[in-house]
C-alpha positions in Angstrom: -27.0 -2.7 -87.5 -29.9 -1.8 -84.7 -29.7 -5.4 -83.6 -26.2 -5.2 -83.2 -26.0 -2.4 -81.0 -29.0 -3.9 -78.7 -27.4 -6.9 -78.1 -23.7 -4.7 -77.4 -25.9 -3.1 -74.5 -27.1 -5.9 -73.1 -23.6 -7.8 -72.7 -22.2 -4.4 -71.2 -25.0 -4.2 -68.7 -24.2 -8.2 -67.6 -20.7 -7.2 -67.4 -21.6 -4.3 -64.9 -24.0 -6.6 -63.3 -20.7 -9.2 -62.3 -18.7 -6.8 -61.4 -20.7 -5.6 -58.9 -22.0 -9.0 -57.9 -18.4 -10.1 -57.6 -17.5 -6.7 -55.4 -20.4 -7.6 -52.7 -19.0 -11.2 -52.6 -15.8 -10.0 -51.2 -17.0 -7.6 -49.0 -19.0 -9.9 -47.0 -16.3 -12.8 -47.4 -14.3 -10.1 -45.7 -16.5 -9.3 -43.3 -17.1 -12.8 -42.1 -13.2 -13.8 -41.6 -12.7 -10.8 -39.5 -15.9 -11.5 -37.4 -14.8 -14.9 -36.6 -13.1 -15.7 -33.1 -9.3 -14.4 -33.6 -7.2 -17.5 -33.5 -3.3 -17.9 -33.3 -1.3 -17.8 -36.6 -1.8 -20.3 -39.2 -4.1 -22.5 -36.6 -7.4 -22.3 -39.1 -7.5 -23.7 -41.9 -10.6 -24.0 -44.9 -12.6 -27.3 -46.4 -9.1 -28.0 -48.6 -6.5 -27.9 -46.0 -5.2 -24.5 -46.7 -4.2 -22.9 -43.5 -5.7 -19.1 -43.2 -3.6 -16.6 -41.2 -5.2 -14.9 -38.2 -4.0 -13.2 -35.1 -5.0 -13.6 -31.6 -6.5 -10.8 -30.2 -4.7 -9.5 -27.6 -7.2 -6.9 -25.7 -9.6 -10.5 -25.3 -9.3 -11.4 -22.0 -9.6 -15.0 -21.0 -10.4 -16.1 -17.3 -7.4 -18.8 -16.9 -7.8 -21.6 -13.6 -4.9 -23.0 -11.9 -6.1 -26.5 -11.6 -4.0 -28.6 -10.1 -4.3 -32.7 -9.0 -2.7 -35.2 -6.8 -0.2 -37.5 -8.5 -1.4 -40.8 -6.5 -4.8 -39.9 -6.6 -6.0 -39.4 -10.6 -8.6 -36.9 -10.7 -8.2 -35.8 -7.8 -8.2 -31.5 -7.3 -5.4 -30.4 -4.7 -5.2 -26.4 -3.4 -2.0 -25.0 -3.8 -0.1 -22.2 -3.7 0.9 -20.4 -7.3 2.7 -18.0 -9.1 3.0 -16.6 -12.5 4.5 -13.5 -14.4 3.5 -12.4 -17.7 6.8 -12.3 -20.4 8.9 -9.9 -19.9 7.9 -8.6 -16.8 10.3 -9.4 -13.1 6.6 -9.4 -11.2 5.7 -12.1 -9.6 1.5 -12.3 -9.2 0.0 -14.8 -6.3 -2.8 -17.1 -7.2 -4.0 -19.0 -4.3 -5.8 -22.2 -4.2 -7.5 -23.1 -7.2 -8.4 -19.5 -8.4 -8.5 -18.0 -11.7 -6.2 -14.9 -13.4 -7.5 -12.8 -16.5 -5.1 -13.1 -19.1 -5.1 -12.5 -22.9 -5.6 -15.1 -25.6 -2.0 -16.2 -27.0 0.3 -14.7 -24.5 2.9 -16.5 -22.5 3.4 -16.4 -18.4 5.6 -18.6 -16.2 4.3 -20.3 -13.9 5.3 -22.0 -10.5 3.3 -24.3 -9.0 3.3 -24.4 -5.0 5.0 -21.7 -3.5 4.0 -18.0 -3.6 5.9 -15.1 -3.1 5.1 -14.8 0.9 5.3 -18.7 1.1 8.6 -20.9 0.0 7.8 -24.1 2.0 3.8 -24.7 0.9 2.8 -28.0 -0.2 1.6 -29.8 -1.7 4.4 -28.7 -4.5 4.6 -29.0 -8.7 6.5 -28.2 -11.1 7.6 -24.5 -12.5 7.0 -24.0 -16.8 5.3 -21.5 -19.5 2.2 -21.8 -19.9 0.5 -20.0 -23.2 -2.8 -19.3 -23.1 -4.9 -20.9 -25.5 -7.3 -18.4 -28.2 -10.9 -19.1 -28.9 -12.3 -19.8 -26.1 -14.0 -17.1 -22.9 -12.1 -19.4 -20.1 -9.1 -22.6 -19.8 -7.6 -24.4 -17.4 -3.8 -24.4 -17.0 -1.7 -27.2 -18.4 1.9 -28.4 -19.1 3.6 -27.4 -22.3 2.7 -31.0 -23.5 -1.1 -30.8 -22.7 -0.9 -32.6 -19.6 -3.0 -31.9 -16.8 -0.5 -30.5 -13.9 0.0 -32.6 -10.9 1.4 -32.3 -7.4 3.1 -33.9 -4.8 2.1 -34.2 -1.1 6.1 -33.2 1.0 7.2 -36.0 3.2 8.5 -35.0 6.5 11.9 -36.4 7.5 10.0 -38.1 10.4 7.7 -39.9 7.8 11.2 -41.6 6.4 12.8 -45.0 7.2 16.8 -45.4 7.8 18.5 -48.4 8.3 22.6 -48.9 8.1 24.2 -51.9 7.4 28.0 -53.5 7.9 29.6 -55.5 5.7 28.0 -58.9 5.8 25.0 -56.4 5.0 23.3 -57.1 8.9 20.8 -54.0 9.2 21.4 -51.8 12.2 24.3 -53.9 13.7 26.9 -52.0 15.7 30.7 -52.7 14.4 32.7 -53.1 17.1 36.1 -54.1 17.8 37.6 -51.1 15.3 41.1 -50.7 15.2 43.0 -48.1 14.4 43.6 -47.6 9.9 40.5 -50.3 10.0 38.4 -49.7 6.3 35.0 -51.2 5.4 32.3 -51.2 3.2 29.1 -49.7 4.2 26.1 -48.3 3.1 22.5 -47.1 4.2 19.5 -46.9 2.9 16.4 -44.5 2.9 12.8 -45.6 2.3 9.9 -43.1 1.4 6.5 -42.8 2.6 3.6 -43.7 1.5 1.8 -41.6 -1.2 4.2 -38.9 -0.4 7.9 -37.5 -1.9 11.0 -36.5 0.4 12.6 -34.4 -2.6 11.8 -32.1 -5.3 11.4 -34.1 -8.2 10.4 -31.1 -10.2 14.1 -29.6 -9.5 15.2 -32.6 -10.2 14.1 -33.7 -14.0 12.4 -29.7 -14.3 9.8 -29.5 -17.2 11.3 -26.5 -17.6 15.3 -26.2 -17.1 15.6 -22.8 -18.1 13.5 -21.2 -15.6 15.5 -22.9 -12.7 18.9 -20.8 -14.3 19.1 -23.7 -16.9 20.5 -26.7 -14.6 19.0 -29.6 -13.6 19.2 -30.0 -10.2 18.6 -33.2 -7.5 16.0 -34.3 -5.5 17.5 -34.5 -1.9 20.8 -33.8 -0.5 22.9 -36.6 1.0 25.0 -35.5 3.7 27.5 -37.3 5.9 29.7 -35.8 8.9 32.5 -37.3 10.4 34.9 -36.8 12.8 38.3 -35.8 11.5 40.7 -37.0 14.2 39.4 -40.7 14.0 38.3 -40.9 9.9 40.3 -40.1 7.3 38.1 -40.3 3.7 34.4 -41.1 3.2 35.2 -42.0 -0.7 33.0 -44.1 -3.5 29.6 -42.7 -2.6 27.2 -44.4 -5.1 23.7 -45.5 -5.1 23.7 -49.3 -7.6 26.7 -48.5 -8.6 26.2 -44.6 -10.2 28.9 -42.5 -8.7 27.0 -39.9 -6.9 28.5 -36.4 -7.9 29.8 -34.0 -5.1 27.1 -30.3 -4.1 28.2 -28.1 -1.9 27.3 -28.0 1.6 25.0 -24.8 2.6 26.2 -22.8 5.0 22.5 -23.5 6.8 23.7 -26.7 6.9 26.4 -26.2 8.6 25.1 -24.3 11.4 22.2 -26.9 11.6 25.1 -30.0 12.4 28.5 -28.7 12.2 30.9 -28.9 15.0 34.4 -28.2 15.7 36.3 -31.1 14.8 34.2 -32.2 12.2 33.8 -32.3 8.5 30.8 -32.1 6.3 30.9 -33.5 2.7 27.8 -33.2 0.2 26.3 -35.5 -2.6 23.3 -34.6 -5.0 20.9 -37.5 -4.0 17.1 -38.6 -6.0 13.6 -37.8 -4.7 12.3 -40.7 -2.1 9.0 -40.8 -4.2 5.9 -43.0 -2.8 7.5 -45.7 -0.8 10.6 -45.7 -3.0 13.9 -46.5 -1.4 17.4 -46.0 -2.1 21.0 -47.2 -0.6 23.9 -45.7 -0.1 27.3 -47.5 -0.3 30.6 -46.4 0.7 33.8 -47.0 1.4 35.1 -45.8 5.4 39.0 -45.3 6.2 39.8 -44.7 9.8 42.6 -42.4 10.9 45.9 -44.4 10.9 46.7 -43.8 14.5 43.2 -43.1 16.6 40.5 -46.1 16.5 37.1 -44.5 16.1 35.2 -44.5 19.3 31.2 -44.9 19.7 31.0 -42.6 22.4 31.8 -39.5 20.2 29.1 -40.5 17.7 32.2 -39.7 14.9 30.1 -40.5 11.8 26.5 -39.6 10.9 24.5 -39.6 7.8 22.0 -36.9 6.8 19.2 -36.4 4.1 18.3 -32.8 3.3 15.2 -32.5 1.0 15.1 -30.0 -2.2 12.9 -27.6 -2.5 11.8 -24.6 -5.1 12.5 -20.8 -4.0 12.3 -17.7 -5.4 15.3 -15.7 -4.9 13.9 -11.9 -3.5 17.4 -10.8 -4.6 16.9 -11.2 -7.8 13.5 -12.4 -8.5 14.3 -15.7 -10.1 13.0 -19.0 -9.1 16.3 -21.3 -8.2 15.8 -24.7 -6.0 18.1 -25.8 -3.0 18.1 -26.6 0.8 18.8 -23.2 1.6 17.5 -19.9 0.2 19.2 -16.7 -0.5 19.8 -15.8 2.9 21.6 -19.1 4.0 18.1 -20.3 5.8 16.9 -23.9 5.7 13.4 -23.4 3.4 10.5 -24.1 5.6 10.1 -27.4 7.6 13.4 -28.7 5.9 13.9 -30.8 8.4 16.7 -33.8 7.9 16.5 -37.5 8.5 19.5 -39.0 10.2 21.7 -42.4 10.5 24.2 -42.9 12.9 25.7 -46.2 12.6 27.3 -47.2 15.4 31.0 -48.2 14.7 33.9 -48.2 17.5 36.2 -49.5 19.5 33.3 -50.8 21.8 
């Protein structure tokens, strides 16, 4: 019966022995999940697969770079103009160059990459998108939704750009002469880029990121002709191989910039001229019935407008066009021009 008891006292002083081995196990399990490195939900995971839920630390502050490199020249590190603003907020912040922003680990900005709030027409240009910044880690550098590095484009000006026009046997720059009166053709010209360079937005038109642009996709350039509406009836059947070009409007900056009485102005969404790329336009001209079109008058002129990104001060959102809020041509937007010469004489 004495034995009995001793050995009862020794099993119930093993049993306190594991419970309190057990108890100091999970403590400092405990403590060494909550001492590691907050992380974003579900992203950890143990030996077996099992993913462990942790939350990014929010008061951790992470010193974020706005990288940026040149499209034609891999590797290469451009200085541009950015902006970003946190979720949430209607502030736009400036971050010049390739200079860094504190932010916190897992939150989400929007970012725009080559104009700034005091600067709509810097280049070179990217793309705008939301960026979240990545957890773990004291500093990052700013990438695409997709991982991607983020590249920019060096802007063309018009001057840069080749146009050439062409009649109907398809002779480049030949003047059609001999018009008569209710005379129709078929025309086109045709644009070629630059070299290493983009007339265009092509970040307005195929966006990363559609809804921060108001949820449209919009075009690279704007195609523009004006004519003279005593001596041409229609310019109709504007395509580029084939694609039926649809119709934009025609900005009133535009308009001041080559209007004039007596003539019309009539607006196609056109593609980026990227590197050396080229495009042409055809079309189909009818002449007034009863005046012959006359080559003094220049009657008929073709113009490319290039798209750019803006932020709208009205109303703080980033939109892309020729013209910003206030009806003025953004920056340098400068057009290229094609007269073809087509006439009585």
């Amino acid at each position: 019966m004495g034995n009995f008891s001793r050995n009862q006292g020794n099993l119930l002083t093993f049993g306190l022995l594991a419970l309190v081995g057990l108890f100091a196990y999970g403590m400092f399990a405990g403590n060494v999940f909550s001492a590691t490195t907050p992380v974003t939900q579900d992203s950890a995971q143990t030996e077996t697969g099992q993913s462990i839920s942790v939350t990014a630390d929010s008061t951790t502050a992470v010193t974020t770079t706005f990288e940026t490199n040149n499209k034609y020249s891999s590797g290469s590190a451009v200085t541009t103009q950015n902006m970003y603003r946190k979720q949430g907020s209607n502030t736009w912040t400036d971050v010049a160059g390739a200079a860094t922003a504190s932010l916190s680990q897992g939150e989400t900005i929007d970012v725009i990459i080559g104009i700034d709030t005091n600067d709509e027409a810097a280049e070179p240009y990217g793309p705008v998108f939301k960026y979240t910044v990545p957890v773990g880690a004291p500093t990052a550098i700013i990438k695409l939704p997709n991982g991607s590095p983020v590249t920019v484009r060096n802007d063309a000006l018009a001057t840069d750009l080749t146009g050439t026009y062409f009649d109907e046997n398809d002779a480049a720059n030949t003047a059609i002469t001999g018009v008569s009166a209710g005379d129709t053709f078929n025309l086109a010209v045709k644009w070629k880029g630059s070299f290493e360079e983009d007339f265009g937005n092509i970040f307005c038109e195929n966006p990363v990121d559609s809804s921060l642009l108001g949820g449209e996709k919009g075009y690279g350039t704007l195609i523009v002709v004006k004519y003279n509406t005593t001596e041409v009836d229609a310019v109709q059947g504007v395509n580029i191989d084939g694609q039926a070009l649809t119709a934009a409007s025609v900005p009133v900056a535009v308009s001041n910039d080559n209007g004039a009485t007596g003539f019309a102005l009539k607006g196609w969404e056109g593609p980026t001229l990227e590197s050396t790329a080229q495009f042409t336009v055809d079309y189909f001209l009818d002449t007034d019935d009863t005046v012959a079109m006359n080559t003094s008058i220049s009657a008929f002129t073709w113009y490319l407008y290039t798209n750019s990104m803006y932020l709208d001060n009205d109303d703080n959102t980033v939109k892309c066009g020729v013209a910003d809020e206030d009806d003025t041509l953004i920056g340098a937007a400068s057009e290229d021009s094609i007269a073809p010469v087509i006439g009585v004489t």
